[in-house]
N, C-alpha and C positions, 0 to 999 in steps of 0.2 A: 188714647183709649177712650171707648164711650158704649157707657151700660145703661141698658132702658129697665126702669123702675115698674112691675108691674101694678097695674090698676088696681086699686085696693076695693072688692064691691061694695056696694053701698047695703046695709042693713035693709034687710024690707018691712022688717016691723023695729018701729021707735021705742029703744030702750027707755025704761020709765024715770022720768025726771030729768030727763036728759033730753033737750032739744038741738033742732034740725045745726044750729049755726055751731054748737056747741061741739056736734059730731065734726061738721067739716074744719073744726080749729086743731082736732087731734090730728087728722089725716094730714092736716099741711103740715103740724108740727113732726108728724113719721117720716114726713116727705125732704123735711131738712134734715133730719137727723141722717136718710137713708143716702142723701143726697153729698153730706159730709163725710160717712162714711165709703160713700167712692172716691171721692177727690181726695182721703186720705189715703186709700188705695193706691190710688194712682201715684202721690206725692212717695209715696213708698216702696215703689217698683220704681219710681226716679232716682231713691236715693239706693239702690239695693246695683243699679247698675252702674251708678256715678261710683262705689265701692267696690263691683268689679273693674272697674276703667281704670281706678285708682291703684287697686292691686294688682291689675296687668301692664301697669306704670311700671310699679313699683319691683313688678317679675322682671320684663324688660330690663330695667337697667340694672339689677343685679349682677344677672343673665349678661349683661354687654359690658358691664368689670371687668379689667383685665389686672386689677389689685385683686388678689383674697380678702373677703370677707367673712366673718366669722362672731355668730351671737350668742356667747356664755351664758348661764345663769348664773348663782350666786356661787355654785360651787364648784363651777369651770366647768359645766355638761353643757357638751355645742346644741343649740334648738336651732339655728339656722346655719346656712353656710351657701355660698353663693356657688356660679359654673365655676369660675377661676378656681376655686378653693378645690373644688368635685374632678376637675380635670388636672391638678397637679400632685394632687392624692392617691387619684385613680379608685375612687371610691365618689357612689352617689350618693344623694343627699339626706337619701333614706338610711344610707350603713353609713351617715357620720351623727345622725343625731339621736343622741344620749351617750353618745363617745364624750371621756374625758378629753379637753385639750391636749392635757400634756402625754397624750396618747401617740399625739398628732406631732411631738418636737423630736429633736433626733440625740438629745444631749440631756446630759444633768445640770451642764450649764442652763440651756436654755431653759429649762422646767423650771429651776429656780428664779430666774428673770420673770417667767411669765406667772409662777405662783406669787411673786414679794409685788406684784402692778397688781394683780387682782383681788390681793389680802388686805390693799394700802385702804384705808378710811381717809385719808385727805388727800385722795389723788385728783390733777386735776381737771377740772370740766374739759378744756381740752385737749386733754390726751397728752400722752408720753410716749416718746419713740424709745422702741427696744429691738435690736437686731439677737433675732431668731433663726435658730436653726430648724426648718421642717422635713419631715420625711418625703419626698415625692413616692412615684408610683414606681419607680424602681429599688427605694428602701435608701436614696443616696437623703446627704445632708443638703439642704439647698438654702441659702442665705436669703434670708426676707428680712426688709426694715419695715417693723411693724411700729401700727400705734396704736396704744391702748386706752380707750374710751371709756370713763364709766356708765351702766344704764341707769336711770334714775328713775324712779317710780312718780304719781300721783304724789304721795305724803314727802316727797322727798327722801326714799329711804333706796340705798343702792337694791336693783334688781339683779345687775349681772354685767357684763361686759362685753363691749362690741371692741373686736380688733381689727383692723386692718393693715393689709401687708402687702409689698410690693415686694416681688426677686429681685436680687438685687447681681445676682450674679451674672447676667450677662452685664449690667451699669460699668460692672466689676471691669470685665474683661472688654469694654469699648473703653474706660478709664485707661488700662494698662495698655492698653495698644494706642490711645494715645498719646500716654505721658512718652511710652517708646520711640512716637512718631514725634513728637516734639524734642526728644533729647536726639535722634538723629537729623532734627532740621537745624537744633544748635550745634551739633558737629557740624554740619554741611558749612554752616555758615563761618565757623573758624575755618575751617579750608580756604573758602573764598574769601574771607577778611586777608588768611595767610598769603594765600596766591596774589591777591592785588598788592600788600603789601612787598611779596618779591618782585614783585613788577616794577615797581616803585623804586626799591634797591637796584636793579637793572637799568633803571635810569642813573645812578648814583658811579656804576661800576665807574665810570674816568675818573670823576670826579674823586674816588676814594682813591685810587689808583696815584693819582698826581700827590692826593693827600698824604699816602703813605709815602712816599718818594724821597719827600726831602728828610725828615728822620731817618729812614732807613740810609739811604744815600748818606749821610751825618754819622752815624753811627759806622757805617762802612768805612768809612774815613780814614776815625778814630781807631779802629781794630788794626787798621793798617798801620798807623802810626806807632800804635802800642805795640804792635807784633816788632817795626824794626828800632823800637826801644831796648824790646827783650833783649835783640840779640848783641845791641853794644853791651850791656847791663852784663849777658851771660859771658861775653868776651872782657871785660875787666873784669868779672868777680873767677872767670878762669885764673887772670893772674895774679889777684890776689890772693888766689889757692896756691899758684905755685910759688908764692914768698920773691915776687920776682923785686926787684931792689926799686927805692922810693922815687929818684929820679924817672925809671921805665913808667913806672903805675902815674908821675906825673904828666910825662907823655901820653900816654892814654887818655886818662881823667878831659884832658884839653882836645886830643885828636878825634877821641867818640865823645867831646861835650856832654859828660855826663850830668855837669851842674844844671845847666840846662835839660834834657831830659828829666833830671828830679823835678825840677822846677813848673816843667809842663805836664807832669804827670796828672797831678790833681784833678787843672781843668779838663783832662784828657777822659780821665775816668766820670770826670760829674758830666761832659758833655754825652759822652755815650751813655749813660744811666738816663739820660734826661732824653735823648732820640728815642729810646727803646720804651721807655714809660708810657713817650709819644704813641709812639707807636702800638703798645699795650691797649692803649685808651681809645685810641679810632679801631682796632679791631675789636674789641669790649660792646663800644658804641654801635656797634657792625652786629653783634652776637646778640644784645640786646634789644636790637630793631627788628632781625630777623625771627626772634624766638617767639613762641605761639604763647601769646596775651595772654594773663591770667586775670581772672574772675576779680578778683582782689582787688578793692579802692583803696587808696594810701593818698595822703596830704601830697599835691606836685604843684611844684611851683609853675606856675605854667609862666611865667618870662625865661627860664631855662628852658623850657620846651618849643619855643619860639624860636627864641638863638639857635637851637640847635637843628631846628628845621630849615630859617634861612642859611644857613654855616654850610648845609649838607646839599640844598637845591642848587646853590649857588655853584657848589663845586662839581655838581654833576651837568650845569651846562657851559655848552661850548660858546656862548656870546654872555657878554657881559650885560648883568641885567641890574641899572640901579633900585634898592631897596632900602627906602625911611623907615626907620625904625628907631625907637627911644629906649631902651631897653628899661630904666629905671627900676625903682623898689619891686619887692619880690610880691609875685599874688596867688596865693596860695587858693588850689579848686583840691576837689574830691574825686581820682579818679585813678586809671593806669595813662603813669608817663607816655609808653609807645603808644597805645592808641590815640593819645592828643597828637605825640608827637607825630601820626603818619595821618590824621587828621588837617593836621597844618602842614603838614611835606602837601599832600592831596592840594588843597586848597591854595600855595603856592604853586604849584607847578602848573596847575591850570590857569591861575594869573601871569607865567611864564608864558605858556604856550599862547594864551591871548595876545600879548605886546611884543610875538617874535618880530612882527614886520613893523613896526613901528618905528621911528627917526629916532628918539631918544626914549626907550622902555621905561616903565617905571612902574614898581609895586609901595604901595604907602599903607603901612601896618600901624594899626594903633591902638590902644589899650585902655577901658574905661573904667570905672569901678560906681556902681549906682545902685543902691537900694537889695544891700547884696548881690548882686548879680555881674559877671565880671562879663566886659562885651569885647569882644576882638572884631575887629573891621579891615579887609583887606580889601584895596581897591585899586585897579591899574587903570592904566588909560590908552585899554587896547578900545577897538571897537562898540561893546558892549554885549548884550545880549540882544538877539532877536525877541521880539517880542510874542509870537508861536512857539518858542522854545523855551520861556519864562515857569511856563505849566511842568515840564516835564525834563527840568533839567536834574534834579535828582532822582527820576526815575532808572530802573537798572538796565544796563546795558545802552540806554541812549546818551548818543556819541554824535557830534558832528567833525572831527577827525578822519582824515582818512581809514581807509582799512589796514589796519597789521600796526597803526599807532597810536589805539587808544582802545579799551576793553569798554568803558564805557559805564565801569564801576566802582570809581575813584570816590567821584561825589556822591555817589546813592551808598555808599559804605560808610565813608565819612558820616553823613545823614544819621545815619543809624547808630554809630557809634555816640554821636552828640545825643541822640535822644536816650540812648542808654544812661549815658551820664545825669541825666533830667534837664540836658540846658537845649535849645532850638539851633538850629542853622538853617539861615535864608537868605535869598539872593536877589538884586535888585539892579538897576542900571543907575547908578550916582549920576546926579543931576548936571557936576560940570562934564560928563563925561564916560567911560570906560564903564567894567562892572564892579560890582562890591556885592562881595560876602561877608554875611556878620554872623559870628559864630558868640552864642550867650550859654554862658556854663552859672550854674550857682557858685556863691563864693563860699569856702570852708569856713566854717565856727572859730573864731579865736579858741585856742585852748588856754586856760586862764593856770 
């Protein structure tokens, strides 16, 4: 901007006592005066529109809030309120200011919430969250997590209060849809832990089959024997009913060997008690491998969970596979029995399946204990691992098995079940040889 100063005339008659230089010293000193007062001008029409720049900043981004905003005075009368605020209201910004807040809440609850934040004297500088109920433009309740800001003056003395609030209700309702969608990805997942573990048992069927065999077959036996015990027993104690004379009952006694029968009663009874308990305990074992895992950590020895893993792989295959093993003192982890135990069923059988073709197979188990942490190591001396297949061997569903004899989610379950427990399992190609898995569980706290 640029203003021309007009020519100021010059006097044609010399004021008296007043000379020529004298004159022209006032004119210049008009001329800076005149000449500050434009460039104050100007400097002031800079700053008048640096101040609407600033409060067309300051429109904008209220205006592009998608929180409510909202500026109390001291006695809860709104002097501003932003679009977000104006558009969930359904009321503009002219018919909300000198409205009371608690005009604007949908409760007694909340009114009291938002009158004891606005009443506090040492609330503080940065605000306090208080979940508010407000009215929208249909009169419904609508859940905002507000924070409540105090305004502070010049002298430090409060002016009023800025809130701000975000809905919370649709948070609300992505929250519950997906806590929904997580508690059906944790069912999904006991399915398929279930499924692979029947799998697993499917491998097992001969093996358990042979297992219950001999107890039962034992026990069969026994029933036999006992049953044509009855019937001498029921045949002398006939004629001891009938009073029949001491020489006939001694013939008897001798011809049905009764003494004998007495004599092998006992062990007849404790062998069959002793088949059947067998047999109890492998179908128990059966009940409790197949049953859907609970949640629950409990003290397990995990050298019992071993045993019992090789005990069960071994008899579900049909070649003999030799397995070192020390079984030694007890090492107590934090965790569910089946899940180790089908953890280690997994991670032999895969060791099985590696050294089927091998000259003399071999699985070498062994147990460490370091720095808290208990390490299992299995390692055969099949072939080993490829080393394009190292990356992706616990991945799901990958298999280098034929099709229809391997799911391909033994080890990617297993995987997951160990890191549930908080210990690792990883796989490597042992240096004299074959592959090796090392499964690292924390060890349980002495209880004192």
């Amino acid at each position: 901007m640029s203003k021309t100063r007009p020519k100021s005339p010059l006097p044609k008659l010399p004021m008296e006592g007043v000379d020529e230089s004298t004159w022209m010293d006032v004119i210049q000193k008009m001329d800076e005066v005149y000449t500050r007062l434009i460039d104050d001008e100007v400097a002031l029409e800079n700053k008048n529109t640096e101040l609407q720049q600033s409060q067309q900043f300051i429109f904008s981004v209220l205006s592009s809030m998608s929180d409510v905003l909202v500026v109390c005075d001291a006695n809860g009368v709104i002097e501003q309120a932003n679009a977000a605020l104006c558009e969930l209201t359904g009321r503009t910004e002219e018919q909300l200011r000198g409205t009371p807040l608690y005009a604007l809440l949908a409760d007694e609850p909340s009114r009291a919430l938002a009158r004891a934040a606005m009443e506090k004297t040492d609330a503080p500088r940065a605000g306090e969250a208080i979940e508010l109920n407000l009215l929208d433009h249909q009169g419904q309740a609508m859940s905002v997590d507000a924070n409540c800001t105090p305004r502070i003056g010049d002298k430090g003395r409060r002016l009023g209060t800025v809130w701000v609030g975000r809905p919370t209700a649709e948070l609300k309702r992505a929250y519950h849809e997906m806590r929904a969608a997580h508690e059906a990805l944790k069912r999904t997942q006991q399915l398929l832990l279930h499924s692979e573990k029947m799998a697993s048992l499917g491998l097992l069927v001969a093996g358990v089959a042979h297992e219950l065999n001999n107890p039962i077959s034992f026990v069969l036996g026994n029933v036999h024997a006992l049953s044509k015990y009855s019937e001498r027993l029921r045949t002398y104690l006939a004629a001891v009913h009938a009073h029949e004379p001491e020489p006939v009952l001694t013939e008897m006694r001798r011809k049905l060997r009764i003494e004998h029968l007495l004599a092998d009663l006992p062990s007849l009874i404790e062998g069959t008690l002793e088949g059947a308990q067998r047999t109890a305990d492998i179908v128990n074992g059966l009940k409790r491998f197949s049953a859907m895992d609970s949640e629950e950590r409990k003290p397990v020895n995990l050298v019992e969970v071993i045993d019992r893993a090789i005990h069960w792989v071994q008899k579900g295959r049909s070649a003999l596979v030799a397995v070192q093993w020390q079984a030694g003192e007890a090492c107590t982890v934090m965790g569910s029995a089946d899940q180790l135990q089908q953890v280690m069923m997994n991670l032999l059988q895969n060791g099985f399946d590696a050294v089927g073709r091998c000259q003399a197979p071999r699985i070498v188990v062994t147990l460490e204990r370091a720095a808290g942490t208990v390490r299992v190591t299995l390692r055969d001396n099949g072939p080993g691992i490829p080393p394009e297949h190292l990356l992706r061997i616990f991945d799901p569903f990958f298999t280098t098995k034929p099709v229809g004899q391997g799911t391909g989610l033994g080890l990617s379950i297993s995987y997951g079940i160990v890191e549930q427990h908080g210990g690792r399992l990883s796989a490597r190609n042992a240096a004299e040889g074959g592959a090796e898995f090392v499964l690292e569980l924390p060890q349980a706290q002495a209880v004192a």
